[in-house]
Backbone as a chain_set.jsonl record, in Angstrom:
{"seq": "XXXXXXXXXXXXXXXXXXXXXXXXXXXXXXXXXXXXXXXXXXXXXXXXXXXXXXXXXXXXXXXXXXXXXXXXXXXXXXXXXXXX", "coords": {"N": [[-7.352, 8.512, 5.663], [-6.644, 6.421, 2.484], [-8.914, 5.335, 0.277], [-7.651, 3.081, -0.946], [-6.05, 1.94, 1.119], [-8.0, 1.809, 2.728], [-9.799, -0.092, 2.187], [-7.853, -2.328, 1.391], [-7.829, -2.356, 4.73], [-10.383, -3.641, 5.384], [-10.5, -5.868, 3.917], [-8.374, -7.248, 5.302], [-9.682, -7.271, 7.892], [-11.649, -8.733, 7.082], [-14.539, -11.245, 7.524], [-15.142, -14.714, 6.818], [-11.361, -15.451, 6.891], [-9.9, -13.932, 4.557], [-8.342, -14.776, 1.285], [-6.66, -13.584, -0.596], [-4.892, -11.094, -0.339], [-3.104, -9.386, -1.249], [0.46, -8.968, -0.576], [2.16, -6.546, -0.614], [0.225, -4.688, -0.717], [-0.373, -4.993, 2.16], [2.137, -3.845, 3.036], [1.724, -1.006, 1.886], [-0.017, -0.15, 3.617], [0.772, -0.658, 5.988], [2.757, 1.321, 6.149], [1.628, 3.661, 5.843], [0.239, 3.988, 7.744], [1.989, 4.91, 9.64], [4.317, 3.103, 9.348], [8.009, 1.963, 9.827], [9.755, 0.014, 7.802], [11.801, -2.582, 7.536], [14.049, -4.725, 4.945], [15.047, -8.188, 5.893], [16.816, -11.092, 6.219], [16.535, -13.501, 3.743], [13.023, -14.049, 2.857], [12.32, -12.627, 4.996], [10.766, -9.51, 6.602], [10.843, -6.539, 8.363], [8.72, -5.137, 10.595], [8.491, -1.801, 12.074], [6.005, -0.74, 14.061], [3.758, 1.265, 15.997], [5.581, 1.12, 18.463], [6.422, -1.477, 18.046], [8.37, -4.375, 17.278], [7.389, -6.22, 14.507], [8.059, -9.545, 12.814], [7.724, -10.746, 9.501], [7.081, -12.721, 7.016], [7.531, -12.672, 3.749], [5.381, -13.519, 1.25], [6.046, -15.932, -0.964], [6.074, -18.024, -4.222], [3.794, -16.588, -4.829], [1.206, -13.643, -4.944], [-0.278, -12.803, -2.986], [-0.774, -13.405, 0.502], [-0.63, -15.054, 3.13], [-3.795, -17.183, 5.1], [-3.097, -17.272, 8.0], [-1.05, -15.845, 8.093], [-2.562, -13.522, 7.754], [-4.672, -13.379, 9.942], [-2.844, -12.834, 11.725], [-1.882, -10.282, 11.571], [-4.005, -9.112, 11.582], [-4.902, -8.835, 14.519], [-3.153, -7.65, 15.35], [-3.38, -5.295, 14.512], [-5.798, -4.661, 15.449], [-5.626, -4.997, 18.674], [-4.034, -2.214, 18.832], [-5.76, -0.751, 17.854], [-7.015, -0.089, 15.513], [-8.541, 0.16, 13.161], [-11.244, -1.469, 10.568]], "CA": [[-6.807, 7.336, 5.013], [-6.792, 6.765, 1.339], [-9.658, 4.338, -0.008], [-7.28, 2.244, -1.196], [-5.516, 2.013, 2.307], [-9.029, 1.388, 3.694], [-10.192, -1.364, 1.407], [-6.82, -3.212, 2.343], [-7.726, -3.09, 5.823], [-11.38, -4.04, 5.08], [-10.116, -7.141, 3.768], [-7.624, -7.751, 6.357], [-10.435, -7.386, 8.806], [-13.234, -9.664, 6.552], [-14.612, -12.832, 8.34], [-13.963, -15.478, 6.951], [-10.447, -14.496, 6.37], [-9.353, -13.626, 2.888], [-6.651, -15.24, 1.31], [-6.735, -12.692, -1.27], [-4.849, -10.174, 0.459], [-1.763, -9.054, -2.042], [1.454, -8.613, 0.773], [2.062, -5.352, -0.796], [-0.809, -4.046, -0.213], [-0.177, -4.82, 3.522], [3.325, -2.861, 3.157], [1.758, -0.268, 1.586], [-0.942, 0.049, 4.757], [1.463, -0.35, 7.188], [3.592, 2.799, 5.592], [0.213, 4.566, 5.14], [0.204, 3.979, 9.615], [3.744, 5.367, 10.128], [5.47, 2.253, 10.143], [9.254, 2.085, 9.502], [9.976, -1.11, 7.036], [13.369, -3.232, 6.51], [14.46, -6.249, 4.806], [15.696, -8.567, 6.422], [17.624, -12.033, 5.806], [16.202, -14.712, 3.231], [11.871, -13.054, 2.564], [12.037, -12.047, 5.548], [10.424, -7.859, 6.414], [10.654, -6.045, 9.606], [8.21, -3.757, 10.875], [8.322, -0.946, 13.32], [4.846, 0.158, 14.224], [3.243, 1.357, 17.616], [6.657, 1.17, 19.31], [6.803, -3.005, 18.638], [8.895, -4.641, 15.913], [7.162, -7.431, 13.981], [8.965, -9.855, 11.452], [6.515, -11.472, 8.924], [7.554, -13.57, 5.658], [7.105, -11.925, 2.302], [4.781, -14.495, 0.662], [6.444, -16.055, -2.65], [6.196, -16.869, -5.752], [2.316, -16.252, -4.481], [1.879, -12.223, -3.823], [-0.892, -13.456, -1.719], [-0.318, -13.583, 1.97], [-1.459, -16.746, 3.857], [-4.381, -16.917, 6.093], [-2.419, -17.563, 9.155], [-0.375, -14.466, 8.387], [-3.472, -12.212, 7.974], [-5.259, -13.657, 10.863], [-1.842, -12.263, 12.843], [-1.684, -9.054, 11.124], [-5.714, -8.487, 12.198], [-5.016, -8.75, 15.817], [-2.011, -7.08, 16.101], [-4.002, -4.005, 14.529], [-7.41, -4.27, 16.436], [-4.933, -4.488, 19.551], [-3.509, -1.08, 18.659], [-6.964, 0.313, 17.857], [-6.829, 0.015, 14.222], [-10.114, -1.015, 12.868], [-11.693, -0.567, 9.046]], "C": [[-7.421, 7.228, 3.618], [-7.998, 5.454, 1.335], [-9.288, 3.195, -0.426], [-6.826, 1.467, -0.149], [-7.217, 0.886, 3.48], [-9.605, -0.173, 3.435], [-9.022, -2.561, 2.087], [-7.152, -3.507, 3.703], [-9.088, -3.869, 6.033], [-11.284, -5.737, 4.428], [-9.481, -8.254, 4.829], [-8.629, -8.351, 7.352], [-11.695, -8.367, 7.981], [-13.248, -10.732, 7.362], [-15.519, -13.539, 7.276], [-12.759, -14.852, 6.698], [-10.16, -14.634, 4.928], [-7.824, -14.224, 2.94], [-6.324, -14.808, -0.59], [-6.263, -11.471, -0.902], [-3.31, -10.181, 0.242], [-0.569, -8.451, -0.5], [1.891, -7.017, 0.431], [1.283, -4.123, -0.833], [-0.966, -3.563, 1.576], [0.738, -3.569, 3.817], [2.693, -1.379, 3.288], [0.748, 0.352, 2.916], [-0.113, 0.422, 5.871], [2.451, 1.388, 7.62], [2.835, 3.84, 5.768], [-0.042, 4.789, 6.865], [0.944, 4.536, 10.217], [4.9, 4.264, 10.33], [6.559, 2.05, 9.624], [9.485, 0.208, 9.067], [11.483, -1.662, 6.885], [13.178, -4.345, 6.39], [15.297, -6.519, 5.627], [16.853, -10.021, 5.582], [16.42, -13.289, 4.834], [14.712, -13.029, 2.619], [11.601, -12.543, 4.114], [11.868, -10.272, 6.033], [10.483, -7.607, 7.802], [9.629, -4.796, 9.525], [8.032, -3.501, 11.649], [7.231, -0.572, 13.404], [4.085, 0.022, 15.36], [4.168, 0.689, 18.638], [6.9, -0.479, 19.075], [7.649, -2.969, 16.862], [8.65, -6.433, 15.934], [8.131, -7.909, 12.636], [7.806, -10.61, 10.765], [7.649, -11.902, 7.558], [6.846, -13.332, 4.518], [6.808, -13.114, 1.405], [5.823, -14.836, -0.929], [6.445, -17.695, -3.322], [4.61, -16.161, -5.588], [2.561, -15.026, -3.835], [1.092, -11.962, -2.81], [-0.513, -13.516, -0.53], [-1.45, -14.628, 2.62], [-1.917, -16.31, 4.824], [-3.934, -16.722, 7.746], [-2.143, -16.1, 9.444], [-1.194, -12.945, 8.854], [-4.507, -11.831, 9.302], [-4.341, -12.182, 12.277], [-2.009, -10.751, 13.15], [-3.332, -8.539, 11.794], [-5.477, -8.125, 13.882], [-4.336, -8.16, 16.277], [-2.511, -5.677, 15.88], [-4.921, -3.807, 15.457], [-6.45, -4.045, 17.823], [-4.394, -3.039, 19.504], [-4.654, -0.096, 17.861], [-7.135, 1.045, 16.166], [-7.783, -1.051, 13.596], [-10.458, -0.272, 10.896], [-13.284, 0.335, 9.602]], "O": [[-8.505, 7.768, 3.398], [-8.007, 4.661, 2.277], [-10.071, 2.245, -0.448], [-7.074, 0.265, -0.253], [-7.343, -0.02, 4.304], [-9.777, -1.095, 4.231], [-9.241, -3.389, 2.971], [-6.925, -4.646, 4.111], [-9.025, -4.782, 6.856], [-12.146, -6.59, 4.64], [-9.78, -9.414, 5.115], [-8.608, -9.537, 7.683], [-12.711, -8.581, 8.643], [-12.233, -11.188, 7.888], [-16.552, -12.989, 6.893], [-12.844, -13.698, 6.276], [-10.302, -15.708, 4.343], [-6.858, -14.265, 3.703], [-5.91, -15.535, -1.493], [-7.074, -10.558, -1.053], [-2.456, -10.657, 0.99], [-0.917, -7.654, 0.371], [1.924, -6.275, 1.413], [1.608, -2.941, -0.943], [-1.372, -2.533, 2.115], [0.433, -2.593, 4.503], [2.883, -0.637, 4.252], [0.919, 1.557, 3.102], [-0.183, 1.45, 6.545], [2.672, 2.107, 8.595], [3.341, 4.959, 5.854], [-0.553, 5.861, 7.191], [0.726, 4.768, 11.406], [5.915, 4.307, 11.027], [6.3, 1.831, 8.441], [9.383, -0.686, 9.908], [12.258, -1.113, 6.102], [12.511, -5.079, 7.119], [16.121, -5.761, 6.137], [17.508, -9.837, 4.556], [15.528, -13.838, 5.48], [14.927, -11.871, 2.262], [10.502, -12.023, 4.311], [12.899, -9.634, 5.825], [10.14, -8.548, 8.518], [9.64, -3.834, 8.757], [7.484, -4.263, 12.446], [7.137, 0.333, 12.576], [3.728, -1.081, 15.775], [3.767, -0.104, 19.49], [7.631, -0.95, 19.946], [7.631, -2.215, 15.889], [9.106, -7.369, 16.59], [8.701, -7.211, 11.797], [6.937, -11.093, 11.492], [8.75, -11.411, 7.307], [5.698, -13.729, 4.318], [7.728, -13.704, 0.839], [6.169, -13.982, -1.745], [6.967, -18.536, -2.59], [4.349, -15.185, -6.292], [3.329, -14.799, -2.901], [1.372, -11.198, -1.886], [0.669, -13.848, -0.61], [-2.665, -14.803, 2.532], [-1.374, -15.476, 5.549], [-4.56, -15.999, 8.521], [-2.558, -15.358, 10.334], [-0.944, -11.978, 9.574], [-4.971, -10.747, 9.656], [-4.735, -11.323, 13.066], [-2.177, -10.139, 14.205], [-3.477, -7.514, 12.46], [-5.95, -7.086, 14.342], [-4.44, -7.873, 17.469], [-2.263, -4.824, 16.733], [-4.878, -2.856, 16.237], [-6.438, -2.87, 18.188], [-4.355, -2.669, 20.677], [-4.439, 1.022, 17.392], [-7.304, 2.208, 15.799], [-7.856, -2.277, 13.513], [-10.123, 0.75, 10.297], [-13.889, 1.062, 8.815]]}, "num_chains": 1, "name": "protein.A"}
């Protein structure tokens, strides 16, 4: 994994959570995992990864992603054995 890739999830995974944690950066992590990406309707993103399909809400006009979201995104990795 690239250092950039890693840092992203190093964030993801910080405690407290970060709310510093650009959504494209996520994308670009998730891509960087194997995961298959589409838009969907309105900001909404789909992603395929480790056989499940999550929908998450493409932060805006902030490229920030909200604590809530990153909280989600942490658990759904550590569940699937995806740690920094």
């Amino acid at each position: 994994m690239k250092r950039k890739h890693q840092r992203t999830l190093e964030l993801i995974f910080a405690r407290p959570v970060s709310a510093n944690v650009r959504w494209a950066e996520i994308e670009t992590l998730f891509r960087e995992l194997g995961a298959e990406i589409a838009e969907r309707e309105g900001s909404r993103v789909e992603v395929f990864l480790f056989g499940v399909v999550r929908v998450f809400h493409r932060p805006h006009p902030s490229p920030d992603t909200d604590k809530g979201a990153v909280g989600a995104i942490r658990k759904w990795l550590d569940e699937n054995g995806v740690k920094p």
